[in-house]
PDB file of N, CA, C and O in Angstrom:
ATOM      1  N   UNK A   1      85.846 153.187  57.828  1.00  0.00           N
ATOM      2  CA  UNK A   1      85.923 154.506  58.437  1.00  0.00           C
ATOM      3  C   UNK A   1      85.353 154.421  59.857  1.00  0.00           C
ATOM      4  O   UNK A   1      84.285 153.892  60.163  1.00  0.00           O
ATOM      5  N   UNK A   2      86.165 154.981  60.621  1.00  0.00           N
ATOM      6  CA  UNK A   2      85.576 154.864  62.145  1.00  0.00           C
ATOM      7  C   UNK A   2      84.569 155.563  62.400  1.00  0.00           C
ATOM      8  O   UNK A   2      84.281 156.439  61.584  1.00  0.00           O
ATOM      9  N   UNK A   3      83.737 155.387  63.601  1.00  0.00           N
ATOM     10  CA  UNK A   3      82.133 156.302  63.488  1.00  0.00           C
ATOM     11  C   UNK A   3      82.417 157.226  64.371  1.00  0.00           C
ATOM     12  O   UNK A   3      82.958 156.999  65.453  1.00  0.00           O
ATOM     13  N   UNK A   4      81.929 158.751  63.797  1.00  0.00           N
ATOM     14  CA  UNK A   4      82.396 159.557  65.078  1.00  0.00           C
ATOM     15  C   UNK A   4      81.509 159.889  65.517  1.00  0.00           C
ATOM     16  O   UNK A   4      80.544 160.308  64.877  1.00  0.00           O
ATOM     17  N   UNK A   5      81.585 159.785  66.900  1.00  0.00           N
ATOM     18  CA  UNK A   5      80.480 159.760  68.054  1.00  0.00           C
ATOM     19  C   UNK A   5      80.385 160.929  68.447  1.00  0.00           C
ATOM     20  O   UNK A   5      79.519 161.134  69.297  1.00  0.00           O
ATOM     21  N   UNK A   6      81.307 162.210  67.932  1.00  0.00           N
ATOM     22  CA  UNK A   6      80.758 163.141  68.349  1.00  0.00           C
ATOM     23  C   UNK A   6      79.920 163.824  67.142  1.00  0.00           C
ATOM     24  O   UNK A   6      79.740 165.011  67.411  1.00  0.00           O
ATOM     25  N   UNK A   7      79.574 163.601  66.389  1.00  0.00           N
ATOM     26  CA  UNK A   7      78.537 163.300  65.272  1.00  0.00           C
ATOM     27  C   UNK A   7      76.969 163.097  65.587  1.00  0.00           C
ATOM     28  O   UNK A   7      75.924 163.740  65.688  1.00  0.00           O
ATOM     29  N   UNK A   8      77.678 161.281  65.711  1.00  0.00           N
ATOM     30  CA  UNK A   8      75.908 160.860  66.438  1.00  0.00           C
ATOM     31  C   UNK A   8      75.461 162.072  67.300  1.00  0.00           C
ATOM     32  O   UNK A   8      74.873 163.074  66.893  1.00  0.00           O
ATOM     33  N   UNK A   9      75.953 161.718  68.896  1.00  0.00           N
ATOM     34  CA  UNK A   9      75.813 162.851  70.190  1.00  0.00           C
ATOM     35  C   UNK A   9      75.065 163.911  69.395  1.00  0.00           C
ATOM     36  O   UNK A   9      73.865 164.075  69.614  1.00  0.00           O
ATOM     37  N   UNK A  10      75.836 164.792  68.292  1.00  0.00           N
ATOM     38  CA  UNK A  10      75.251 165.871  68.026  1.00  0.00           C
ATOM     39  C   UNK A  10      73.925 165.627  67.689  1.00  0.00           C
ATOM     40  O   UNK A  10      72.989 165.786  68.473  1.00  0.00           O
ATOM     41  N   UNK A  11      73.791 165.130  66.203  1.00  0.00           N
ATOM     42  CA  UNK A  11      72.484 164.261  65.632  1.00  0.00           C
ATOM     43  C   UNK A  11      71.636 164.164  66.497  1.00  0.00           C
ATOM     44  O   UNK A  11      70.680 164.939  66.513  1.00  0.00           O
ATOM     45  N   UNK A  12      71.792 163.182  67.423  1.00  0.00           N
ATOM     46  CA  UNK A  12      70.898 162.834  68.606  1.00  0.00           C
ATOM     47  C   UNK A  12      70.679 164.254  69.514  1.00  0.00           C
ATOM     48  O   UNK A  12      69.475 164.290  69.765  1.00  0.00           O
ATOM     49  N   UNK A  13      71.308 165.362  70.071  1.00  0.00           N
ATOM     50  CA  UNK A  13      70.578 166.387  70.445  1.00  0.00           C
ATOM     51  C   UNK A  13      70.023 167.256  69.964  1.00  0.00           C
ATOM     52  O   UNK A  13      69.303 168.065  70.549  1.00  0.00           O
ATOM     53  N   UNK A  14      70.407 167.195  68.239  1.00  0.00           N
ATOM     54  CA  UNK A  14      68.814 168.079  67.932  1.00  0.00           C
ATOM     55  C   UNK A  14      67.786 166.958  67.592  1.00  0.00           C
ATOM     56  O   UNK A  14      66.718 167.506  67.321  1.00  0.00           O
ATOM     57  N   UNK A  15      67.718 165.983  67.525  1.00  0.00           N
ATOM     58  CA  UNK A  15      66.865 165.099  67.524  1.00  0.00           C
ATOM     59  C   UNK A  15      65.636 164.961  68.749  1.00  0.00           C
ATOM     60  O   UNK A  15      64.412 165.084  68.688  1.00  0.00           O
ATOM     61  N   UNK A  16      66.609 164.634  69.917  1.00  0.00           N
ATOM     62  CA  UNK A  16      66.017 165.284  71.087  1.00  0.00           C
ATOM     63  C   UNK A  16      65.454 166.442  71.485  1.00  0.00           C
ATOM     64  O   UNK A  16      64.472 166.595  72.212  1.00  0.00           O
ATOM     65  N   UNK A  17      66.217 167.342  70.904  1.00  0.00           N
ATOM     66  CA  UNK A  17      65.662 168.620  70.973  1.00  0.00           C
ATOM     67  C   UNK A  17      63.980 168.983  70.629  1.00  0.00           C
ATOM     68  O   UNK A  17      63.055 169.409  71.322  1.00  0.00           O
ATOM     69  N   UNK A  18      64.118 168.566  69.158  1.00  0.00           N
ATOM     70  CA  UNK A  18      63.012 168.340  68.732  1.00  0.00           C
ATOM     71  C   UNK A  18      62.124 168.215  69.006  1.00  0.00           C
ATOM     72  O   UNK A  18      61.221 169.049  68.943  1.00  0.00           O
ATOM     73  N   UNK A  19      62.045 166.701  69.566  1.00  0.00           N
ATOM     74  CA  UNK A  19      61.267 166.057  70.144  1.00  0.00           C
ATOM     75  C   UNK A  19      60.842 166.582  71.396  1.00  0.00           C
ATOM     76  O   UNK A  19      59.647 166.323  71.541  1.00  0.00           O
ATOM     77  N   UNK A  20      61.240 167.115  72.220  1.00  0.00           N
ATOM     78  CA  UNK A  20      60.596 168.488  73.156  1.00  0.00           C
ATOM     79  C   UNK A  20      60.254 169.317  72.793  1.00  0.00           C
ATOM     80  O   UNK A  20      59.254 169.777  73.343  1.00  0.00           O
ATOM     81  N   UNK A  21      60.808 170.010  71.710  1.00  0.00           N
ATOM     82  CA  UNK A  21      60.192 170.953  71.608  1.00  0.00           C
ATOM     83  C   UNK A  21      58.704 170.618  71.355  1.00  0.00           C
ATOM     84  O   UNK A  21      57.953 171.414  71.918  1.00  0.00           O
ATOM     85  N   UNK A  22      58.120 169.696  70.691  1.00  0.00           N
ATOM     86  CA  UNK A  22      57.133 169.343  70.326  1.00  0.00           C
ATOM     87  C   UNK A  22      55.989 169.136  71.362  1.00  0.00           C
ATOM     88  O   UNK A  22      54.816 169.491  71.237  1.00  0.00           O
ATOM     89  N   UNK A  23      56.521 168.545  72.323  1.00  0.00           N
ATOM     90  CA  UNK A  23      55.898 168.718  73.401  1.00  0.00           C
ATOM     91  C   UNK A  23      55.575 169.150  74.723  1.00  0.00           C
ATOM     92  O   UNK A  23      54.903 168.651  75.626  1.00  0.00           O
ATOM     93  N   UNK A  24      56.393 170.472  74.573  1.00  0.00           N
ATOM     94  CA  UNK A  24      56.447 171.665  75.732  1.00  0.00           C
ATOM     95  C   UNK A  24      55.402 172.627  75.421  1.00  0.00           C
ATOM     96  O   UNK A  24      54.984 172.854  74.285  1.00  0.00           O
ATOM     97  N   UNK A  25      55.068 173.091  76.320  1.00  0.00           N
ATOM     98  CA  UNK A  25      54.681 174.450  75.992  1.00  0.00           C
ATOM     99  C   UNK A  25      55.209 175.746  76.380  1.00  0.00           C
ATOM    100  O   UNK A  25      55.282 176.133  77.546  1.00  0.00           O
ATOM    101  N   UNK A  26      55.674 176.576  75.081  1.00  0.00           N
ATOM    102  CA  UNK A  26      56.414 177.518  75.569  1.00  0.00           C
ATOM    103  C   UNK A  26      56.319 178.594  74.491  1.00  0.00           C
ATOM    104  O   UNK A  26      55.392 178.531  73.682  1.00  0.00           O
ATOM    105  N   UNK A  27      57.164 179.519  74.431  1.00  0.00           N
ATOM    106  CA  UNK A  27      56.651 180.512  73.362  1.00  0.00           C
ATOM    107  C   UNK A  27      57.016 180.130  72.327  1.00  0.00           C
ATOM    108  O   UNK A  27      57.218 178.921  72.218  1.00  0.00           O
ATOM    109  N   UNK A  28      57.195 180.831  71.411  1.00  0.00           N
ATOM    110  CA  UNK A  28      57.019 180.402  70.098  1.00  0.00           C
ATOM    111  C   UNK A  28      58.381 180.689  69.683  1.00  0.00           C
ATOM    112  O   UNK A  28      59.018 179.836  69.065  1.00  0.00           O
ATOM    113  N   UNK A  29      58.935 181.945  70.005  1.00  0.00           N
ATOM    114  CA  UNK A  29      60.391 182.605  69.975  1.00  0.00           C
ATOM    115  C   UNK A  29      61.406 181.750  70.973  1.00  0.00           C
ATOM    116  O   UNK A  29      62.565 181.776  70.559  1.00  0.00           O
ATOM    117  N   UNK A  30      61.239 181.084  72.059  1.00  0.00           N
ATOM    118  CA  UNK A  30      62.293 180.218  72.929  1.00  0.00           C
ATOM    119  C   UNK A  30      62.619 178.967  72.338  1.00  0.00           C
ATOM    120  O   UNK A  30      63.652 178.298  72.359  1.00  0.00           O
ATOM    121  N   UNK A  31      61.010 178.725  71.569  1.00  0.00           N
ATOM    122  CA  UNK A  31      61.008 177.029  70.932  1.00  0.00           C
ATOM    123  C   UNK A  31      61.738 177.429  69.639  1.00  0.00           C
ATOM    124  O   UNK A  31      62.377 176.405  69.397  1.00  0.00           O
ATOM    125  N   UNK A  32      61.984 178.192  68.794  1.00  0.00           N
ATOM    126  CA  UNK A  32      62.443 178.320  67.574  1.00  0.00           C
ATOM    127  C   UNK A  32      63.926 178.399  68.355  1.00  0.00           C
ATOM    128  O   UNK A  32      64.748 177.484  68.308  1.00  0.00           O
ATOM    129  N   UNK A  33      64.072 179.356  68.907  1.00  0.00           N
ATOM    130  CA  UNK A  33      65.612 179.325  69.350  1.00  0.00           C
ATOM    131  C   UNK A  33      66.514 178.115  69.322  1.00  0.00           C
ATOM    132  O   UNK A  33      67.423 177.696  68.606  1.00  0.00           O
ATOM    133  N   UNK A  34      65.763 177.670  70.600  1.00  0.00           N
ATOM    134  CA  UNK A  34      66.204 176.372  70.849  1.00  0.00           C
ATOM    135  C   UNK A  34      66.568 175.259  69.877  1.00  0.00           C
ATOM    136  O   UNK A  34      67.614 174.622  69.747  1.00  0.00           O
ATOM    137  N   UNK A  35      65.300 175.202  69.173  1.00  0.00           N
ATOM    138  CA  UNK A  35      65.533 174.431  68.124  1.00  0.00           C
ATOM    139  C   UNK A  35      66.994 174.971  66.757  1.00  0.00           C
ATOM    140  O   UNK A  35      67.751 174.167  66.212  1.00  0.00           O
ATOM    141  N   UNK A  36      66.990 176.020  66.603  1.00  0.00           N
ATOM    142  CA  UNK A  36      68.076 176.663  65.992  1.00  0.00           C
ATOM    143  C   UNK A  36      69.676 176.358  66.376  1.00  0.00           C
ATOM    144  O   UNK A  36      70.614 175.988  65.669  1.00  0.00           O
ATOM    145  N   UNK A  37      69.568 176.725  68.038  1.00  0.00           N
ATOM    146  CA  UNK A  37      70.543 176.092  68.733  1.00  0.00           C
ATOM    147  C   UNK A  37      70.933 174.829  68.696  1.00  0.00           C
ATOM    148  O   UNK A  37      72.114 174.496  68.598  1.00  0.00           O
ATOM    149  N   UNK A  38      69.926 174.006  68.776  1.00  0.00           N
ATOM    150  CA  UNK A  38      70.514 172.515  68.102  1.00  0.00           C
ATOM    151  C   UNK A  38      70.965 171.831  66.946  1.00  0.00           C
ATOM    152  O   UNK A  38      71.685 170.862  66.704  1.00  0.00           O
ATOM    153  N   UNK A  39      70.463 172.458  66.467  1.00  0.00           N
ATOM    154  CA  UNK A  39      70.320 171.672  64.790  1.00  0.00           C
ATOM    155  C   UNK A  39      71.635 172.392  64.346  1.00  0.00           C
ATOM    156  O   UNK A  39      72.161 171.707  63.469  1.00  0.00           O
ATOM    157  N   UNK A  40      72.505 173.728  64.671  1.00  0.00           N
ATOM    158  CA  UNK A  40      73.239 174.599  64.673  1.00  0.00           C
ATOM    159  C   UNK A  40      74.797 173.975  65.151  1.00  0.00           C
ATOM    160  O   UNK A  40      75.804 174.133  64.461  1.00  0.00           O
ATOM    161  N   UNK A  41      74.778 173.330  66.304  1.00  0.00           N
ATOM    162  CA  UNK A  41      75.901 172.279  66.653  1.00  0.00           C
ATOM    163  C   UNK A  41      75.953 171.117  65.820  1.00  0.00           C
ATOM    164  O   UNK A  41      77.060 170.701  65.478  1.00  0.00           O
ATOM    165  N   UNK A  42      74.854 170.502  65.423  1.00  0.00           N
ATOM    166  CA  UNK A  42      74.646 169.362  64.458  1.00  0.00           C
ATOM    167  C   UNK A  42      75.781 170.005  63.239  1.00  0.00           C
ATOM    168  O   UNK A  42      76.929 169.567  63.164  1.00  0.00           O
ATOM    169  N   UNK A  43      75.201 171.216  62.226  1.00  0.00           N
ATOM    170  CA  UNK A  43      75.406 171.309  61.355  1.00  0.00           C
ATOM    171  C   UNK A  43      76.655 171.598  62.024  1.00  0.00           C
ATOM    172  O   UNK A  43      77.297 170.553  61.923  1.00  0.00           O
ATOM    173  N   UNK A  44      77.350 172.449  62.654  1.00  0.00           N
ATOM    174  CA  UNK A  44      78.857 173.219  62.973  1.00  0.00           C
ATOM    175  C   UNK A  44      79.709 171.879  62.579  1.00  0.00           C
ATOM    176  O   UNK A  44      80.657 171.722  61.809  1.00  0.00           O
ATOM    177  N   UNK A  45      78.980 170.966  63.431  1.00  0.00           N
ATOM    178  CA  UNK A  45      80.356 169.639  63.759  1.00  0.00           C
ATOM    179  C   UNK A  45      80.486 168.968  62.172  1.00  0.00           C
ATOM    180  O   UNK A  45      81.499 168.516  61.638  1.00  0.00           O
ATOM    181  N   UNK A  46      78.839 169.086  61.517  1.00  0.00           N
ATOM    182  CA  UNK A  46      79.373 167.720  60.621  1.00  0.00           C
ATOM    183  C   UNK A  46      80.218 168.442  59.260  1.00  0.00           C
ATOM    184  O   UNK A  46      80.891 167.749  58.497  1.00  0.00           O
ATOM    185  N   UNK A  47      80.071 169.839  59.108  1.00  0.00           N
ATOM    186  CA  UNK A  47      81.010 171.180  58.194  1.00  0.00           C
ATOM    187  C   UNK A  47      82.374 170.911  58.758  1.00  0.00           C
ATOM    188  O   UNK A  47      83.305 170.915  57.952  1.00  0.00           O
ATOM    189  N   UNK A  48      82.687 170.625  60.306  1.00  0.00           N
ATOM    190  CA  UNK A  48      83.922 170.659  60.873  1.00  0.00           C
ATOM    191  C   UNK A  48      84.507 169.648  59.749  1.00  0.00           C
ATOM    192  O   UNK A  48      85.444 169.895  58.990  1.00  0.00           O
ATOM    193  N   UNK A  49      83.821 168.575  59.804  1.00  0.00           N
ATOM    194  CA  UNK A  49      84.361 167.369  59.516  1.00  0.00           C
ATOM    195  C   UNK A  49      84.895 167.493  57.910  1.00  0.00           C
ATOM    196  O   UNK A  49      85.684 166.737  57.343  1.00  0.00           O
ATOM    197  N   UNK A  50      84.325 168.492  57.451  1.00  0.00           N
ATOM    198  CA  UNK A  50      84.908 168.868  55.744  1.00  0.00           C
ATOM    199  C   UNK A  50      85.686 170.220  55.736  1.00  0.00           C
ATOM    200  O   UNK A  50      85.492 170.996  54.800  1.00  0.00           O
ATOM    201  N   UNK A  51      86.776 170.619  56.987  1.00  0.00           N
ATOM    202  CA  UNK A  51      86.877 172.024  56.757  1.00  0.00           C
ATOM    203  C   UNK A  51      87.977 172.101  56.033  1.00  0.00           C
ATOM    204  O   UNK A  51      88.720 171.124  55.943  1.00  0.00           O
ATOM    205  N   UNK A  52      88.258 173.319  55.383  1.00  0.00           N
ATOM    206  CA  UNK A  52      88.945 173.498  54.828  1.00  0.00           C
ATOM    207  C   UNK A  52      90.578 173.750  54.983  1.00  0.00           C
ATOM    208  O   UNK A  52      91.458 173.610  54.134  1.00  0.00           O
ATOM    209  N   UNK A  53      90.662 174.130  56.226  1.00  0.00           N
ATOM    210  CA  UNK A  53      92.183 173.870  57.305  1.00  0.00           C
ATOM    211  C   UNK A  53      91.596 173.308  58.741  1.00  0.00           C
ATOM    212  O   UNK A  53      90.534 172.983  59.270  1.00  0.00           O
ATOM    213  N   UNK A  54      92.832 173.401  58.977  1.00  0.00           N
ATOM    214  CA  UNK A  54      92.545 173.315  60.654  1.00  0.00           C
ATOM    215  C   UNK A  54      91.890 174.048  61.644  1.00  0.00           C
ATOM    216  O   UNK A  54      91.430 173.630  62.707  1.00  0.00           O
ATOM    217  N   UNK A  55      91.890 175.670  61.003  1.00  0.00           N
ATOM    218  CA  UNK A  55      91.635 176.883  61.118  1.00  0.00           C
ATOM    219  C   UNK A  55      90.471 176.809  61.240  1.00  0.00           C
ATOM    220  O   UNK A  55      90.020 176.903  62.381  1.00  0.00           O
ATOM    221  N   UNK A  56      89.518 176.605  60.060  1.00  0.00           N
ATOM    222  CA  UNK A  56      88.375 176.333  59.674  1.00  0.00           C
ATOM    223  C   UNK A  56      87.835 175.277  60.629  1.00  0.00           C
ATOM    224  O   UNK A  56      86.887 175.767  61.243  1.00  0.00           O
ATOM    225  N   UNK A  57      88.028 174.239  60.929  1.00  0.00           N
ATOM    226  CA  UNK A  57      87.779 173.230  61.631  1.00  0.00           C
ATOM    227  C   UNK A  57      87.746 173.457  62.750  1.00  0.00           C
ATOM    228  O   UNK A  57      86.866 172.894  63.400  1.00  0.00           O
ATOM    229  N   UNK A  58      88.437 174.130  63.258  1.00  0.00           N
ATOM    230  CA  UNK A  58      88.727 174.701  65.005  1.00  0.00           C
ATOM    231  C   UNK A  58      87.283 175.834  65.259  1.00  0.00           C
ATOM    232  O   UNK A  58      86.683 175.882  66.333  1.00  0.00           O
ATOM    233  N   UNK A  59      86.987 176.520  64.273  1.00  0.00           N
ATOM    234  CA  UNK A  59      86.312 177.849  63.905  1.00  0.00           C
ATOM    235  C   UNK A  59      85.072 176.862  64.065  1.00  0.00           C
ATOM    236  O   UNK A  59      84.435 177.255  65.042  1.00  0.00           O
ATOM    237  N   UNK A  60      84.567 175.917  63.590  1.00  0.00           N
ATOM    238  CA  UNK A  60      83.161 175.249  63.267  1.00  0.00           C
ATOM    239  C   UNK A  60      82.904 174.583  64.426  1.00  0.00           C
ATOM    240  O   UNK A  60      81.719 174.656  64.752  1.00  0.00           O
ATOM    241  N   UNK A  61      83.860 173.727  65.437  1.00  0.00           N
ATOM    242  CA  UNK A  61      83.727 173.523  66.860  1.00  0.00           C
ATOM    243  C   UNK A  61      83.685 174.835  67.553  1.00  0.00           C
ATOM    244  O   UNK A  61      82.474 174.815  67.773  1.00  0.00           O
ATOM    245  N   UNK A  62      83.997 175.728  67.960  1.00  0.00           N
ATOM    246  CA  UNK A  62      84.086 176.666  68.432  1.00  0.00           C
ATOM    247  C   UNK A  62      82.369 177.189  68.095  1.00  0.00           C
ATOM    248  O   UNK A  62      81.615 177.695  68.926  1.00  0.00           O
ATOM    249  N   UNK A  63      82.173 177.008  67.202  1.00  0.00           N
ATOM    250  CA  UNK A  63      80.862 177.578  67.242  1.00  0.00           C
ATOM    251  C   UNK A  63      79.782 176.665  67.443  1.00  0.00           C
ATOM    252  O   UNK A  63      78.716 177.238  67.670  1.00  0.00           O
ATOM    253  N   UNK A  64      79.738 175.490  67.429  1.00  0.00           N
ATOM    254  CA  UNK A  64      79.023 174.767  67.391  1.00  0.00           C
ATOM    255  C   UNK A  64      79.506 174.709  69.329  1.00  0.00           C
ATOM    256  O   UNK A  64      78.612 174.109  69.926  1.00  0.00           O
ATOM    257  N   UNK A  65      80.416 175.088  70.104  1.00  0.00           N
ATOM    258  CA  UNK A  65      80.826 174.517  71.334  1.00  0.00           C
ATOM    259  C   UNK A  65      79.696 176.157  71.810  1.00  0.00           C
ATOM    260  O   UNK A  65      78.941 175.993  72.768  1.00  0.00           O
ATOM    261  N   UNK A  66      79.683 177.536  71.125  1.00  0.00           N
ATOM    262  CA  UNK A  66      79.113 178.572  71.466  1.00  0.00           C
ATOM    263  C   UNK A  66      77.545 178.755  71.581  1.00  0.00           C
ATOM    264  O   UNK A  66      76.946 179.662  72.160  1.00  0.00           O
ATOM    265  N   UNK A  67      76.874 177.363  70.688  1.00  0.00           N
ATOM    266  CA  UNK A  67      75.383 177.253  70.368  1.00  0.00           C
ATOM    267  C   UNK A  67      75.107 176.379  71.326  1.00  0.00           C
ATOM    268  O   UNK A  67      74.076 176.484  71.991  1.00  0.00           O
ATOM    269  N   UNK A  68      75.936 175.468  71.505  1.00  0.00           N
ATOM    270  CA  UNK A  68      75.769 174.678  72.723  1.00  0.00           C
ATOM    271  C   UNK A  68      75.143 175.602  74.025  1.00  0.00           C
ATOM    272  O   UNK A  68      74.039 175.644  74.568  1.00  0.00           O
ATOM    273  N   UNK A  69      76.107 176.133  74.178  1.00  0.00           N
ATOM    274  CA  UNK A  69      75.897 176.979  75.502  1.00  0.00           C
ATOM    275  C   UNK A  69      74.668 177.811  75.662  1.00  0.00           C
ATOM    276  O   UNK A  69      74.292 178.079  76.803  1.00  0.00           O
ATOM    277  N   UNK A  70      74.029 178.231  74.654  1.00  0.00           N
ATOM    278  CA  UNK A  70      73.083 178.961  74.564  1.00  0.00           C
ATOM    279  C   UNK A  70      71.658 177.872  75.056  1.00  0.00           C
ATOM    280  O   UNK A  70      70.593 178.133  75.616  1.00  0.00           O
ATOM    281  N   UNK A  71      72.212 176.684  74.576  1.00  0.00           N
ATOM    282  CA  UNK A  71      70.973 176.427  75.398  1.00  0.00           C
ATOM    283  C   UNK A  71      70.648 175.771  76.656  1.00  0.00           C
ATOM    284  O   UNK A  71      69.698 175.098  77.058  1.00  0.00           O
ATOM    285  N   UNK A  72      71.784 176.199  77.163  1.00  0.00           N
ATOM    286  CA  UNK A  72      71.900 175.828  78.757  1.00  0.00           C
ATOM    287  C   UNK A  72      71.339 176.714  79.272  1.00  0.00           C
ATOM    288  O   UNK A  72      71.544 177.884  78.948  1.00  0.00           O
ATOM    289  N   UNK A  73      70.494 176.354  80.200  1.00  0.00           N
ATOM    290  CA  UNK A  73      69.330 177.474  81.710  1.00  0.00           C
ATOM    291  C   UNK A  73      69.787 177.387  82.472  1.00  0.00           C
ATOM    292  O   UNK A  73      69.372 177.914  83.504  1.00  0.00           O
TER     293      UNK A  73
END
């Protein structure tokens, strides 16, 4: 089975995420966000990968492409 890298990528930015968050200081409500926001594309993409149509699959990028954005400043 081929490895999909847009998988890892995800994995790896709430991973990263994380890992700042841990060591920022910031409120308590931006750091939960954030962290929500990541782990949120993680989960969207790797559900994509089991969806139930195409429909579904398009729907789980799409949201995982919408959590993304949220945590851009």
């Amino acid at each position: 089975m081929p490895k999909n890298y847009l998988l890892v990528y995800a994995e790896q930015l709430a991973t990263d995420t994380e890992l700042l968050c841990q060591t920022i200081k910031a409120s308590s409500n931006t750091l939960f966000q954030l962290r929500k926001a990541s782990s949120s594309v993680y989960a969207n993409i790797r559900e994509a990968n089991y969806g139930q149509s195409k429909a579904d699959m398009l729907s789980k990028f799409e949201i995982a492409l919408k959590e993304s954005s949220e945590t851009e400043g």
